[in-house]
C-alpha positions, 0 to 999 in steps of 0.5 A: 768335731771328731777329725779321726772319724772324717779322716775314717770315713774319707779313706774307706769312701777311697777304698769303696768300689765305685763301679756301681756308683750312680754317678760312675753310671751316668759318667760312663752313659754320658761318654756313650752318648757322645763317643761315636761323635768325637770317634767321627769327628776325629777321623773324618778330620784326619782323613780329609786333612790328609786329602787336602795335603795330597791335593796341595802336594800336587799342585806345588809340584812336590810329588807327581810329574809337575804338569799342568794336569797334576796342578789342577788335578791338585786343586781339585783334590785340595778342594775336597779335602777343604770342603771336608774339613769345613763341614767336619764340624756341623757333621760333629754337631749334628752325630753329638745331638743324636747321641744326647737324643738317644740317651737323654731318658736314661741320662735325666733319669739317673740324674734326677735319682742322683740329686734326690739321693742327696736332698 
């Protein structure tokens, strides 16, 4: 065994550019596929996160007039900003599978050129 060969062949496999690697392809179809999704799903969630605090601020009394029309007024917004944070995560579900759908064919085929590659 020739470990001055393996040590050779390691370090020019570093140095080899692999932006037109299969394998960096398909990573980079895959975050495609599933960008728009987690993009989505992390501002909607911060959005009506933000609504649900402003709602809770209300109805505490911890910004507005202190009346009983801020309380409700609270409540109402609080409620929002809850019902949005709970569908939040079907919402996520449902942009992820449109994404995989939409990219699936490119996705399988590189996969399946890539694992006949190395057969």
């Amino acid at each position: 065994m020739n470990t001055d060969k393996i040590y050779a062949e390691q370090l020019a496999n570093e140095y080899t550019p692999k932006d037109t690697s299969k394998v960096v392809a398909l990573r980079k179809l895959d975050a495609k596929a599933k960008l728009p999704a987690t993009i989505f799903a992390y501002t909607f969630g911060i959005i009506t996160t933000l609504i649900a605090g402003v709602g809770m601020c209300l109805s505490m009394n911890v910004i507005g007039n202190g009346s009983g029309a801020s309380f409700i007024f609270g409540i109402i917004i609080g409620i929002i900003g809850f019902i949005g944070i709970s569908v939040n995560f079907p919402i996520y579900k449902k942009l992820l599978k449109k994404g995989k759908r939409k990219y699936a064919f490119e996705i399988v085929q590189l996969a399946k050129e890539i694992s006949e590659k190395d057969m």
